[in-house]
PDB file of N, H, CA, C and O in Angstrom:
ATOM      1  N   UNK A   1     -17.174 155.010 127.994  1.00  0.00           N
ATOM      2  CA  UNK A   1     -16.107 155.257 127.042  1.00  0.00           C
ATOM      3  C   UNK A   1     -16.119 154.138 126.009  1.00  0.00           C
ATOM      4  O   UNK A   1     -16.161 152.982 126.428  1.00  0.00           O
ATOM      5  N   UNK A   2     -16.096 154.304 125.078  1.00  0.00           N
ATOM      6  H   UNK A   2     -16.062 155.244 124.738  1.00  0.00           H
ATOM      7  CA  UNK A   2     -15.926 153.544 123.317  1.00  0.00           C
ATOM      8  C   UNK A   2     -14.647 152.387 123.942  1.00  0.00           C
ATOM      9  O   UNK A   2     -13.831 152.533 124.852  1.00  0.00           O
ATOM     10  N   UNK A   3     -14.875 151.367 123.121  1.00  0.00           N
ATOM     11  H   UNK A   3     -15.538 151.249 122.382  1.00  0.00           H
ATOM     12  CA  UNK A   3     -13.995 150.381 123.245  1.00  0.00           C
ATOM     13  C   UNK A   3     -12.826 150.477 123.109  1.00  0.00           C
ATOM     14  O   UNK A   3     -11.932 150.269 123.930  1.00  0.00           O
ATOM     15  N   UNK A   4     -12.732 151.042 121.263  1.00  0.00           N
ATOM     16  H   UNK A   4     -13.458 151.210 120.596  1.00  0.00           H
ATOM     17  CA  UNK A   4     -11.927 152.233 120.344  1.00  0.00           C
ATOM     18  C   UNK A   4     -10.631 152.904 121.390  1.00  0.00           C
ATOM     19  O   UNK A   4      -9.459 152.759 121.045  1.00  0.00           O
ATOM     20  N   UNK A   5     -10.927 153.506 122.449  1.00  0.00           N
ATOM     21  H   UNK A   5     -11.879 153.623 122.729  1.00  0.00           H
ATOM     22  CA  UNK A   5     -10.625 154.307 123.274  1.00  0.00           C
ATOM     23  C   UNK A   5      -9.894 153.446 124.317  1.00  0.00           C
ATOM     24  O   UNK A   5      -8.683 153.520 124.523  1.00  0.00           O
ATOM     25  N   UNK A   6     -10.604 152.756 124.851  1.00  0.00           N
ATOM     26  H   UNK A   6     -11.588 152.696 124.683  1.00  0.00           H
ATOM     27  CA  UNK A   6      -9.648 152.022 125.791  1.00  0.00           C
ATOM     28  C   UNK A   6      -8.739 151.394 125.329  1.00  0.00           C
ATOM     29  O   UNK A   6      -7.614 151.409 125.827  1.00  0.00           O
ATOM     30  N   UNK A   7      -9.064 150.710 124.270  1.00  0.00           N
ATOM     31  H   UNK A   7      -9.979 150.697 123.865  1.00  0.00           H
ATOM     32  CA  UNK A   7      -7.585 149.908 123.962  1.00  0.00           C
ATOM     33  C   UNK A   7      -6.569 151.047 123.427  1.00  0.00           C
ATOM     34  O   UNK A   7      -5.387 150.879 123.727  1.00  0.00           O
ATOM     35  N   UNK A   8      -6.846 151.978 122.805  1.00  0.00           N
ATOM     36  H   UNK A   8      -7.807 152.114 122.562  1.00  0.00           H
ATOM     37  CA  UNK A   8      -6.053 152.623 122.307  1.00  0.00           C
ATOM     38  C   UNK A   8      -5.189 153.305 123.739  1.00  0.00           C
ATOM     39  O   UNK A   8      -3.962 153.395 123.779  1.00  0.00           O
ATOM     40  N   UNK A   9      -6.016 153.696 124.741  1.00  0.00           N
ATOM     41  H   UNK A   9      -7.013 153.623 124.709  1.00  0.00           H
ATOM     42  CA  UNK A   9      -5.350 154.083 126.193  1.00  0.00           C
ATOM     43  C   UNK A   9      -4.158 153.082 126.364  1.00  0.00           C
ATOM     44  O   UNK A   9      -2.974 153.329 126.137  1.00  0.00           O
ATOM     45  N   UNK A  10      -4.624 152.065 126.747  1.00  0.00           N
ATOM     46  H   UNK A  10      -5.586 151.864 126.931  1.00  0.00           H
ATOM     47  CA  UNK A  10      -3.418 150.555 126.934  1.00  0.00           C
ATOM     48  C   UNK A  10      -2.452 150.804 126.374  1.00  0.00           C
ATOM     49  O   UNK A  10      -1.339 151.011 126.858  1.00  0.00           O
ATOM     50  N   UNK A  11      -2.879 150.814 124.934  1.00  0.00           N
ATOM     51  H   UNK A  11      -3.783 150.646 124.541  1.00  0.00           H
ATOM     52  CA  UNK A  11      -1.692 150.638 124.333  1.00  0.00           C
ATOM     53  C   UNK A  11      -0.825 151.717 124.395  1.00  0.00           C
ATOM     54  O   UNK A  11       0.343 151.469 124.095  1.00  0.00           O
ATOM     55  N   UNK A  12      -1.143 153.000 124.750  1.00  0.00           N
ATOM     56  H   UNK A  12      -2.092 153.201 124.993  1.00  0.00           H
ATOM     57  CA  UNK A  12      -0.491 154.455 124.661  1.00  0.00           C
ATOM     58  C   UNK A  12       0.708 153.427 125.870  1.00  0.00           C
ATOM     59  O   UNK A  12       1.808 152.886 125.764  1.00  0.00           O
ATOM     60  N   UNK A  13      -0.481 153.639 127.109  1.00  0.00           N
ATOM     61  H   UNK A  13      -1.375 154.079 127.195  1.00  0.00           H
ATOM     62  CA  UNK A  13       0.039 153.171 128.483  1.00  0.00           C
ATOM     63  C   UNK A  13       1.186 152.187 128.426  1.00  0.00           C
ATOM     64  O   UNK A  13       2.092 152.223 129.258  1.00  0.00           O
ATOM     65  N   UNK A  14       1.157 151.588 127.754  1.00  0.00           N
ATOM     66  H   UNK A  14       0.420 151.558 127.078  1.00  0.00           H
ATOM     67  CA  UNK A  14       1.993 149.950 127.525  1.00  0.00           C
ATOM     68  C   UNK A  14       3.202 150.292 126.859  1.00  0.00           C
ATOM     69  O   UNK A  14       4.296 149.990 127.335  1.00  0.00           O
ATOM     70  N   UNK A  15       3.050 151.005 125.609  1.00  0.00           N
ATOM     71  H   UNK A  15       2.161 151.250 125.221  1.00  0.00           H
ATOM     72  CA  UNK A  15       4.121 151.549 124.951  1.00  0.00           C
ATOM     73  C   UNK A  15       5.338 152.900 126.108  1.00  0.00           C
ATOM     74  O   UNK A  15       6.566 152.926 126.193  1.00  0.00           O
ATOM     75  N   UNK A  16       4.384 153.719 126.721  1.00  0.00           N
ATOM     76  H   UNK A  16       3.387 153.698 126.652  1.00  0.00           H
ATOM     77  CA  UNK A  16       4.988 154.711 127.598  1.00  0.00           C
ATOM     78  C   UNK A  16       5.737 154.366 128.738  1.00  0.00           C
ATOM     79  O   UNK A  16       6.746 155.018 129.008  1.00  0.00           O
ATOM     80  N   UNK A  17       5.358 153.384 129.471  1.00  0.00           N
ATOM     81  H   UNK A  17       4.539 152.854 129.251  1.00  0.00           H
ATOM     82  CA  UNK A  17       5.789 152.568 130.534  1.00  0.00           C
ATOM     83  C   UNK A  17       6.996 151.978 129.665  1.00  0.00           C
ATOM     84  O   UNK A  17       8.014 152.644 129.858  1.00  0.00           O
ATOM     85  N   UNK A  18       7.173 150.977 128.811  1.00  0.00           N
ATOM     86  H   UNK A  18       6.347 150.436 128.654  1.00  0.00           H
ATOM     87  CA  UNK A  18       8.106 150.295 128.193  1.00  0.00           C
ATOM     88  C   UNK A  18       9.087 150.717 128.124  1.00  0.00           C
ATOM     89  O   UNK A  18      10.156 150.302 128.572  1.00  0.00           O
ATOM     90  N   UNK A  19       8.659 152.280 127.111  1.00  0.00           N
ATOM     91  H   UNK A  19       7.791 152.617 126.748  1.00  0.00           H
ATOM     92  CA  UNK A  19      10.202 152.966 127.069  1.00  0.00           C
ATOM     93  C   UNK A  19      10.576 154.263 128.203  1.00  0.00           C
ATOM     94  O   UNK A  19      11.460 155.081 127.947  1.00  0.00           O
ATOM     95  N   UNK A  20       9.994 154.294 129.115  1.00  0.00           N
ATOM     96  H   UNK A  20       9.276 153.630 129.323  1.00  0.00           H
ATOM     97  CA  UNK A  20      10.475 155.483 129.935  1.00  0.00           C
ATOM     98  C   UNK A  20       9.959 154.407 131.323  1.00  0.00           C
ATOM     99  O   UNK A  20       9.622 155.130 132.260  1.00  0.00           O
ATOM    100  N   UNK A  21       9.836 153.076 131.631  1.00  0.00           N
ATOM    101  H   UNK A  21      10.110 152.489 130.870  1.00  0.00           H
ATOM    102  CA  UNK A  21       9.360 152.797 133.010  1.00  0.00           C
ATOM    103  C   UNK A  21       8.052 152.875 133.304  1.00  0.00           C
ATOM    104  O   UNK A  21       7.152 153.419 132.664  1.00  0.00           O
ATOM    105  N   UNK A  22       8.003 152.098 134.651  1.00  0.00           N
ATOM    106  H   UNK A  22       8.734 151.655 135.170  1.00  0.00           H
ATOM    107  CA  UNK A  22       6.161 152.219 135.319  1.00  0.00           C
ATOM    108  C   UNK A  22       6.031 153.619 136.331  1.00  0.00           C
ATOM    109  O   UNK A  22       4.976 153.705 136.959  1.00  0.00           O
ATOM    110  N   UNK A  23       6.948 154.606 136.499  1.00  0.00           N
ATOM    111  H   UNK A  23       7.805 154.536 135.989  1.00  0.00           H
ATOM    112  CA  UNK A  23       6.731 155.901 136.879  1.00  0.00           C
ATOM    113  C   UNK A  23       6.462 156.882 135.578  1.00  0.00           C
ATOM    114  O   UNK A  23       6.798 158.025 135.889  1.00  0.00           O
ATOM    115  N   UNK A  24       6.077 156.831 134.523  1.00  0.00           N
ATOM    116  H   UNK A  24       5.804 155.903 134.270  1.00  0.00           H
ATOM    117  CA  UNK A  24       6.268 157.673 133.927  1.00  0.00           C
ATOM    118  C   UNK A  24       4.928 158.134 133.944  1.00  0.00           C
ATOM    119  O   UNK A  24       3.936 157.465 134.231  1.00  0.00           O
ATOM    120  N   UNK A  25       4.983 159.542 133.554  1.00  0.00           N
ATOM    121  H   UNK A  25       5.789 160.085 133.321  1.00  0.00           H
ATOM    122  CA  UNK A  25       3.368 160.208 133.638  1.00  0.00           C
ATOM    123  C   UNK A  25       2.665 160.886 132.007  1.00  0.00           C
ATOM    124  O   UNK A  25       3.183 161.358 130.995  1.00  0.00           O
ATOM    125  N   UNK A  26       1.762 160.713 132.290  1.00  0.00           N
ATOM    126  H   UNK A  26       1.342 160.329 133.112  1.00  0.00           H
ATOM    127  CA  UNK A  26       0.864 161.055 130.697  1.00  0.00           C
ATOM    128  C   UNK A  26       0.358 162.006 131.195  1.00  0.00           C
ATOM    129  O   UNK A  26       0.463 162.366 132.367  1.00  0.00           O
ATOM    130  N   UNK A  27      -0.592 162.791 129.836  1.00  0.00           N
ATOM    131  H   UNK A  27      -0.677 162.499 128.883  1.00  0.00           H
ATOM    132  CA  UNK A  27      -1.740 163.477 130.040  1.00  0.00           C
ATOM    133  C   UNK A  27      -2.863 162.904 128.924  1.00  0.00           C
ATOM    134  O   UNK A  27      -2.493 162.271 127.936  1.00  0.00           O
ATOM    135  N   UNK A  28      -4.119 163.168 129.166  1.00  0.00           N
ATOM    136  H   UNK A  28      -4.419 163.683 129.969  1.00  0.00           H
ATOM    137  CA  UNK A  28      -4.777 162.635 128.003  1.00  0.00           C
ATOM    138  C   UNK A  28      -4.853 162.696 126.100  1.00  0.00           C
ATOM    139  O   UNK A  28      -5.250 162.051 125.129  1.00  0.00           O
ATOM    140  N   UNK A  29      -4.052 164.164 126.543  1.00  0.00           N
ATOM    141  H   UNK A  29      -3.730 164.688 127.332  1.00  0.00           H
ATOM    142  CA  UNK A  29      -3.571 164.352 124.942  1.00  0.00           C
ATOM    143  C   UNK A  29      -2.261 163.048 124.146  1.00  0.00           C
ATOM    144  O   UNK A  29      -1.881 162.791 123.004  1.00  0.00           O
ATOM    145  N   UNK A  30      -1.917 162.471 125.717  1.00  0.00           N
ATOM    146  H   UNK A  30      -2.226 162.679 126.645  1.00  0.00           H
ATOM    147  CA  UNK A  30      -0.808 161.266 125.114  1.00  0.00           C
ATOM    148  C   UNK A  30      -1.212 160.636 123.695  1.00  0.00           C
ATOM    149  O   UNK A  30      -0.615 160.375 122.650  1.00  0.00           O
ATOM    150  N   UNK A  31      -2.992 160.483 124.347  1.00  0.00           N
ATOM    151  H   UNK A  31      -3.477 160.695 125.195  1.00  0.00           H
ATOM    152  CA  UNK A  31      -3.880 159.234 123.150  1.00  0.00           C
ATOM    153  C   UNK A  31      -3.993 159.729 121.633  1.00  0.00           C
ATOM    154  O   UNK A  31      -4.102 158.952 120.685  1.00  0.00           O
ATOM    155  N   UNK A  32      -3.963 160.823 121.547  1.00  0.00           N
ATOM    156  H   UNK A  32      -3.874 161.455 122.317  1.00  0.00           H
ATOM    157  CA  UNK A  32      -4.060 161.721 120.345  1.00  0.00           C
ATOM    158  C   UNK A  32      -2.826 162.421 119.626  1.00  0.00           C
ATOM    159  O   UNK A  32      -1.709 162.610 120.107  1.00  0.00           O
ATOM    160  N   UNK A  33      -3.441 162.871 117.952  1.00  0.00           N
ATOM    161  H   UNK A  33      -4.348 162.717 117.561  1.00  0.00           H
ATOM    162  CA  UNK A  33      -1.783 163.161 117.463  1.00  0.00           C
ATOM    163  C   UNK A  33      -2.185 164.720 117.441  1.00  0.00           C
ATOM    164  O   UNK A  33      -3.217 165.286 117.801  1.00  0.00           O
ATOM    165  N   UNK A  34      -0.792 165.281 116.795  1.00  0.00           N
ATOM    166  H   UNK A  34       0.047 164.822 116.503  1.00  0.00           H
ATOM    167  CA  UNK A  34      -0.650 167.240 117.011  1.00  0.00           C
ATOM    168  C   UNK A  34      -2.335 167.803 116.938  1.00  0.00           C
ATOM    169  O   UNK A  34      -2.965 168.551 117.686  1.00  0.00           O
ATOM    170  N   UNK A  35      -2.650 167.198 115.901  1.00  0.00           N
ATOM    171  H   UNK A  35      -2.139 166.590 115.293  1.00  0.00           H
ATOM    172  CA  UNK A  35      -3.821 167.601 114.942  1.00  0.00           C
ATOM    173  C   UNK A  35      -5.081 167.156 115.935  1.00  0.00           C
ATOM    174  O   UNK A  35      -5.001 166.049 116.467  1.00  0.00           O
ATOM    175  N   UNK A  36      -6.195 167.961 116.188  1.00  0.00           N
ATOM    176  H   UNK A  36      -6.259 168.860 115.757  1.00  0.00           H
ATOM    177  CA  UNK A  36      -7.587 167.883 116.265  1.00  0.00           C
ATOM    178  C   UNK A  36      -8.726 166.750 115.213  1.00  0.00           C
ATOM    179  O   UNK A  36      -9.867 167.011 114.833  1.00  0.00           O
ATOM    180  N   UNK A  37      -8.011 165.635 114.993  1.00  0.00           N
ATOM    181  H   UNK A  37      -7.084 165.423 115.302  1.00  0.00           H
ATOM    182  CA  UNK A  37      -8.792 165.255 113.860  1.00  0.00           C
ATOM    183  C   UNK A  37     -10.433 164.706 114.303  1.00  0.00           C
ATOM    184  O   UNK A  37     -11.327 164.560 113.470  1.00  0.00           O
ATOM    185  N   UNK A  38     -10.552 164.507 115.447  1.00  0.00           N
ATOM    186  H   UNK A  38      -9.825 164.625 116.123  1.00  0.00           H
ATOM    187  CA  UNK A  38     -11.638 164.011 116.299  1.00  0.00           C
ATOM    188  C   UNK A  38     -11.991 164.302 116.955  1.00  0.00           C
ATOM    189  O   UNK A  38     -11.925 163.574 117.945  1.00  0.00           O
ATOM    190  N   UNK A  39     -12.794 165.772 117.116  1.00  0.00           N
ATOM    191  H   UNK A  39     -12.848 166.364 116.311  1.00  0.00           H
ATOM    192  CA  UNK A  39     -13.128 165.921 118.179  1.00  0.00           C
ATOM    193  C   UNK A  39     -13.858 165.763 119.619  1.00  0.00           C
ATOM    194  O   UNK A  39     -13.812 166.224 120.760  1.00  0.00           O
ATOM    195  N   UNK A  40     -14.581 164.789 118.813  1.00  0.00           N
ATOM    196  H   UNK A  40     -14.618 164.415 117.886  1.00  0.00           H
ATOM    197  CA  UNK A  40     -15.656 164.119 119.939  1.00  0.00           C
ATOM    198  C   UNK A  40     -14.829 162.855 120.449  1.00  0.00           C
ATOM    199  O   UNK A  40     -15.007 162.565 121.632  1.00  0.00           O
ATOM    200  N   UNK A  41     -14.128 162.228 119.865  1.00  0.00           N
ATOM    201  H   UNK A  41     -13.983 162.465 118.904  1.00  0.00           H
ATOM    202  CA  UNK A  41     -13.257 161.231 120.464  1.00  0.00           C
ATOM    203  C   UNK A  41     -12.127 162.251 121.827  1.00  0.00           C
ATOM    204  O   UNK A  41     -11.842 161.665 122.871  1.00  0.00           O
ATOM    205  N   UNK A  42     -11.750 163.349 121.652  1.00  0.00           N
ATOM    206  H   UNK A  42     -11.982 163.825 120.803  1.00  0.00           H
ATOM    207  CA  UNK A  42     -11.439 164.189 122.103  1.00  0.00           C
ATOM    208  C   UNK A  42     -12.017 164.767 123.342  1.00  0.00           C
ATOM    209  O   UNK A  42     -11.391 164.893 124.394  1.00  0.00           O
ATOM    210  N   UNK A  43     -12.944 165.024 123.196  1.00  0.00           N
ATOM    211  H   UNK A  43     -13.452 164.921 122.341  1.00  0.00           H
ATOM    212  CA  UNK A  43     -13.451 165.169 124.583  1.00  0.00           C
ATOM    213  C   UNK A  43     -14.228 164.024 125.397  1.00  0.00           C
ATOM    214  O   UNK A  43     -14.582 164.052 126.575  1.00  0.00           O
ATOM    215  N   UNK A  44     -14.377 163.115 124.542  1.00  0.00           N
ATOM    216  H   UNK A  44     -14.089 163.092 123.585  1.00  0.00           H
ATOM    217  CA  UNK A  44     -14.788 162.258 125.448  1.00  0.00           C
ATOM    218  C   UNK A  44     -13.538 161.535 126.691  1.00  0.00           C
ATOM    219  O   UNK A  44     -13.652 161.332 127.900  1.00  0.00           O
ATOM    220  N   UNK A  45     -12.537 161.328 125.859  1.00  0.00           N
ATOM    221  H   UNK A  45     -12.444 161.492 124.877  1.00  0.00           H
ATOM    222  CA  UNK A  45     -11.237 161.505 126.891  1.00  0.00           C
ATOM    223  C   UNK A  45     -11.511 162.397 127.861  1.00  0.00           C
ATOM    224  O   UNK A  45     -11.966 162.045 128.950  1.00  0.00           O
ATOM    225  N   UNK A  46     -11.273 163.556 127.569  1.00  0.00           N
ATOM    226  H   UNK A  46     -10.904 163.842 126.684  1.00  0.00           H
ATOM    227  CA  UNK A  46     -10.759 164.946 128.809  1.00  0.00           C
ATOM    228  C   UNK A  46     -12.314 164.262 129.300  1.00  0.00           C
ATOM    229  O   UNK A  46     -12.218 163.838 130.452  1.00  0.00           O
ATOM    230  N   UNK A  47     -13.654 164.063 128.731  1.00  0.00           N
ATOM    231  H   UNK A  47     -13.732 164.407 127.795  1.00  0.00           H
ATOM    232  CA  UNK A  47     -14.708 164.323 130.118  1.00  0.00           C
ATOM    233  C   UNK A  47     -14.428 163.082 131.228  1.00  0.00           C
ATOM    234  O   UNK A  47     -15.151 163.061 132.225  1.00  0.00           O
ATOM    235  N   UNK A  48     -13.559 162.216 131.096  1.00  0.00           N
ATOM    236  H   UNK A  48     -12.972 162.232 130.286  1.00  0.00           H
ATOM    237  CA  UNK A  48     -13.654 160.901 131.772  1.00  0.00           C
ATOM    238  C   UNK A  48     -12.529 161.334 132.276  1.00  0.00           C
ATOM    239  O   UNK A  48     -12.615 161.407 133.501  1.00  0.00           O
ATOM    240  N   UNK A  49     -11.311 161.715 131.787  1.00  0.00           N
ATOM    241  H   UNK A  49     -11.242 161.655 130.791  1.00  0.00           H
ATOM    242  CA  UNK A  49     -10.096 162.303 132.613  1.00  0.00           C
ATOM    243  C   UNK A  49      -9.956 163.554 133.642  1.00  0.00           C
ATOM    244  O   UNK A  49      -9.230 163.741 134.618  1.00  0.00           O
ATOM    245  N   UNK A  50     -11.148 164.474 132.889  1.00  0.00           N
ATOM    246  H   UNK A  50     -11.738 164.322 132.096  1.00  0.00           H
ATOM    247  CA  UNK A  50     -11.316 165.723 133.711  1.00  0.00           C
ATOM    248  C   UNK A  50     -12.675 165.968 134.726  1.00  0.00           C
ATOM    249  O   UNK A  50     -12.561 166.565 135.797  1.00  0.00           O
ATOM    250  N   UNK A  51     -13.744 165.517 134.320  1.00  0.00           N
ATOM    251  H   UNK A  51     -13.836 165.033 133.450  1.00  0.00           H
ATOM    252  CA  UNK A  51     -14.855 165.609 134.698  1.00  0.00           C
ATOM    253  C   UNK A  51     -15.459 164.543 135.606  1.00  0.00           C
ATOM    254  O   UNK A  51     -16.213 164.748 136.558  1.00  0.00           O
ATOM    255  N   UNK A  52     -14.990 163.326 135.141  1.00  0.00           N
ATOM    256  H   UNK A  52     -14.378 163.160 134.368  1.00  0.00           H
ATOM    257  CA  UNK A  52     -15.776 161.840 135.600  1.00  0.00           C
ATOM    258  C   UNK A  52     -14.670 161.845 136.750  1.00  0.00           C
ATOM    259  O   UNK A  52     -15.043 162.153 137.882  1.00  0.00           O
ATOM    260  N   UNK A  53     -13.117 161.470 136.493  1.00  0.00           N
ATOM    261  H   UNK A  53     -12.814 161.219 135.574  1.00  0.00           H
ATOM    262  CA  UNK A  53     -12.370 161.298 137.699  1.00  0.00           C
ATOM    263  C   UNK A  53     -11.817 162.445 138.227  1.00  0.00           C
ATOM    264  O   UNK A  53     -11.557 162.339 139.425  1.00  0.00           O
ATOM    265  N   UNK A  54     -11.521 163.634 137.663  1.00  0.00           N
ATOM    266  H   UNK A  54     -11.733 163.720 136.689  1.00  0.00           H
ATOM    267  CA  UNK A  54     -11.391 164.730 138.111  1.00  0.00           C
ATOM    268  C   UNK A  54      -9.147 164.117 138.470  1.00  0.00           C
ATOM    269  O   UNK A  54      -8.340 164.219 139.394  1.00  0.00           O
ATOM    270  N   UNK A  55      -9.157 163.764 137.589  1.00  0.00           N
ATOM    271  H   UNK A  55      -9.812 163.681 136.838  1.00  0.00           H
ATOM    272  CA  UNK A  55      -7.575 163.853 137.649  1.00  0.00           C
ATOM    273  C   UNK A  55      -6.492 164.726 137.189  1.00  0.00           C
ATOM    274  O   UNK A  55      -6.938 165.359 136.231  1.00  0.00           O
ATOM    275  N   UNK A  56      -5.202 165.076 137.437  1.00  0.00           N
ATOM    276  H   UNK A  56      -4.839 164.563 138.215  1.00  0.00           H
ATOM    277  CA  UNK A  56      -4.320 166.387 137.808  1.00  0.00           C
ATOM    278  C   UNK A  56      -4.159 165.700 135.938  1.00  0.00           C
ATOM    279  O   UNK A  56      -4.586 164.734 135.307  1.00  0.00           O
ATOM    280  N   UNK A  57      -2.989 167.309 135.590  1.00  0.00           N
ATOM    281  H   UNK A  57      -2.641 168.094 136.103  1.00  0.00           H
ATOM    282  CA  UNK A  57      -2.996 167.331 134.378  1.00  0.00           C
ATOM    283  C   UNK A  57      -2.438 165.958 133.857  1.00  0.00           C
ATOM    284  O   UNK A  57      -2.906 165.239 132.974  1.00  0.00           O
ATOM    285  N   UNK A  58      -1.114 165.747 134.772  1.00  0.00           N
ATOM    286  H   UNK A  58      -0.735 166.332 135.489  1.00  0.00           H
ATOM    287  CA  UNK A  58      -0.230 164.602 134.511  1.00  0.00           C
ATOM    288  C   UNK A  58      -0.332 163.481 135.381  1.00  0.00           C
ATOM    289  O   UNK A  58      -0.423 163.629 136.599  1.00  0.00           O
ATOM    290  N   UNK A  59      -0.321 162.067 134.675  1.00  0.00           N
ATOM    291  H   UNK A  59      -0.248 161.947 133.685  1.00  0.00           H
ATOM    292  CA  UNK A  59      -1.208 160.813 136.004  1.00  0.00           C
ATOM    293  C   UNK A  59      -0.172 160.062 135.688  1.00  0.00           C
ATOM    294  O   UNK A  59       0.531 160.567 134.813  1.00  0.00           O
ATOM    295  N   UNK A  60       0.239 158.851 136.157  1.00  0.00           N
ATOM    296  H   UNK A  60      -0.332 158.441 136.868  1.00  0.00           H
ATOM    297  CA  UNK A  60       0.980 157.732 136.356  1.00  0.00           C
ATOM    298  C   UNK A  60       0.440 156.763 134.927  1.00  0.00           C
ATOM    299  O   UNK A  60      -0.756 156.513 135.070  1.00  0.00           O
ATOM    300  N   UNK A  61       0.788 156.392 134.111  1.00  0.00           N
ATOM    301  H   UNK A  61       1.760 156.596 133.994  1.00  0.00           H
ATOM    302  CA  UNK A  61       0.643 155.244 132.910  1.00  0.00           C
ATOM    303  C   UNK A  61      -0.006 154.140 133.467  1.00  0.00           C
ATOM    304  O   UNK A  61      -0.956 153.509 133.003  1.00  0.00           O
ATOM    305  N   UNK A  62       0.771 153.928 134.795  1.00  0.00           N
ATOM    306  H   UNK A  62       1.543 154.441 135.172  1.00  0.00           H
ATOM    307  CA  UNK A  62       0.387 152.574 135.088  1.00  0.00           C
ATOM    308  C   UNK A  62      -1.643 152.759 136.326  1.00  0.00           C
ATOM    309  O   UNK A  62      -2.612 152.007 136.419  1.00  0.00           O
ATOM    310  N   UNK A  63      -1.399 153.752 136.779  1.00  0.00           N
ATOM    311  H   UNK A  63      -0.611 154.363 136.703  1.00  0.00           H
ATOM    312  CA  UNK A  63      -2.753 154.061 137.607  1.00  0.00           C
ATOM    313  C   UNK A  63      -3.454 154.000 136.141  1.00  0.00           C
ATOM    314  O   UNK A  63      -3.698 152.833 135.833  1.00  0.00           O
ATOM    315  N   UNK A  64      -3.791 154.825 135.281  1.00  0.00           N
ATOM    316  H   UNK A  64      -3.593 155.773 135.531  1.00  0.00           H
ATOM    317  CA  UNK A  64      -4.693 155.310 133.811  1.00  0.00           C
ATOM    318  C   UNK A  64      -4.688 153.924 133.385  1.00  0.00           C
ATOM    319  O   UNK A  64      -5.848 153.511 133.369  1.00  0.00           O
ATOM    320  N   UNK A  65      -3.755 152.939 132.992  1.00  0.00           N
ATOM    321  H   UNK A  65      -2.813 153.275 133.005  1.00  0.00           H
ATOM    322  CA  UNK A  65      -4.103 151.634 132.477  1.00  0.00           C
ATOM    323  C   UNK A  65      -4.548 150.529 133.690  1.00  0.00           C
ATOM    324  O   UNK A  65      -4.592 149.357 133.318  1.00  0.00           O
ATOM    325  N   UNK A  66      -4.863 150.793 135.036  1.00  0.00           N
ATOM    326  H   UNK A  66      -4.827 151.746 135.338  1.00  0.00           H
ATOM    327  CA  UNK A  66      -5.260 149.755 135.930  1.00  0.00           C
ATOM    328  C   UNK A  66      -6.831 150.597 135.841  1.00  0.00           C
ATOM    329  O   UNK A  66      -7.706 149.827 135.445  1.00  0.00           O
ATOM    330  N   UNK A  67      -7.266 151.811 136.092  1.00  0.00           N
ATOM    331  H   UNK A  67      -6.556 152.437 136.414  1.00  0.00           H
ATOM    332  CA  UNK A  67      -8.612 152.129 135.810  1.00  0.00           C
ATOM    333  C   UNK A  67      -9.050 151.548 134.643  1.00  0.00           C
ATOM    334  O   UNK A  67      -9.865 150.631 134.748  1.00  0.00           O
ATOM    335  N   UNK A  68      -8.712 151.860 133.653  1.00  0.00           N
ATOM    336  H   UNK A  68      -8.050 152.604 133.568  1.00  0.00           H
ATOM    337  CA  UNK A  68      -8.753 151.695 132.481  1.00  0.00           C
ATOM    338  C   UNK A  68      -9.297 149.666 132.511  1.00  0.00           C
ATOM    339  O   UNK A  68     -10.191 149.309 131.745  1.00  0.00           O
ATOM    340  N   UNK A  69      -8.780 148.877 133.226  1.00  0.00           N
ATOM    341  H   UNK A  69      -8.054 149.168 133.849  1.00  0.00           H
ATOM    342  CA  UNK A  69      -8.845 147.612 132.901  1.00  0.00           C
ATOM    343  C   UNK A  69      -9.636 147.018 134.373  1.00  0.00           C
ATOM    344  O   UNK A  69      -9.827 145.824 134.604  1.00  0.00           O
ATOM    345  N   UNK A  70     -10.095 148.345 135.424  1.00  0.00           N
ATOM    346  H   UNK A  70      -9.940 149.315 135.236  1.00  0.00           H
ATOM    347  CA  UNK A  70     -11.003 148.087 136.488  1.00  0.00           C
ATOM    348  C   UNK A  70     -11.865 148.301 135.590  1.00  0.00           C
ATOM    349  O   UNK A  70     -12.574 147.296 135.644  1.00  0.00           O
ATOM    350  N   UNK A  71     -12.404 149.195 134.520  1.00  0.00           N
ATOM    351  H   UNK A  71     -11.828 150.011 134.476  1.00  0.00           H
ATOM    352  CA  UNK A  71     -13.925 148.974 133.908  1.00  0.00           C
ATOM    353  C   UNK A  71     -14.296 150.597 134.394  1.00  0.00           C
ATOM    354  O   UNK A  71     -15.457 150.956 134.199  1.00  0.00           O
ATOM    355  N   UNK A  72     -13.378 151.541 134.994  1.00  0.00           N
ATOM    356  H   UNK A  72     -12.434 151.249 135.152  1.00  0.00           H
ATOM    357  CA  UNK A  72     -13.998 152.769 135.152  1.00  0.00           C
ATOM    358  C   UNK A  72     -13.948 154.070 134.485  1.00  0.00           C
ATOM    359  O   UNK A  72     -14.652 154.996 134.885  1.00  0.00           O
TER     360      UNK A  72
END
């Protein structure tokens, strides 16, 4: 995954946790706005969210930003 990408995860993660708590749950579309503007940035998310870890639609902020900063 692009560098681009992870930090931008964090920061989704960091911001979501802040204002709703460390239970709150995302999906990978969190990282992205209404619009399709990227699509390859786009699936490279869902293939690491859907394919690589095979995770449910909605995950914990705080699990997605501890992978995220294990390096996986």
């Amino acid at each position: 995954m692009r560098p681009s990408l992870r930090a931008k995860i964090t920061e989704v993660c960091d911001r979501k946790m802040a204002q709703k708590g460390d239970n709150v749950g995302l999906s990978f579309y969190a990282f992205f706005a209404n619009r399709n503007d990227d699509p390859d940035l786009l699936m490279e998310a869902a293939t690491w969210w859907i394919k690589t870890h095979q995770l449910d639609h909605f995950e914990k902020a705080l699990k997605i930003k501890q992978m995220i900063a294990d390096g996986q």
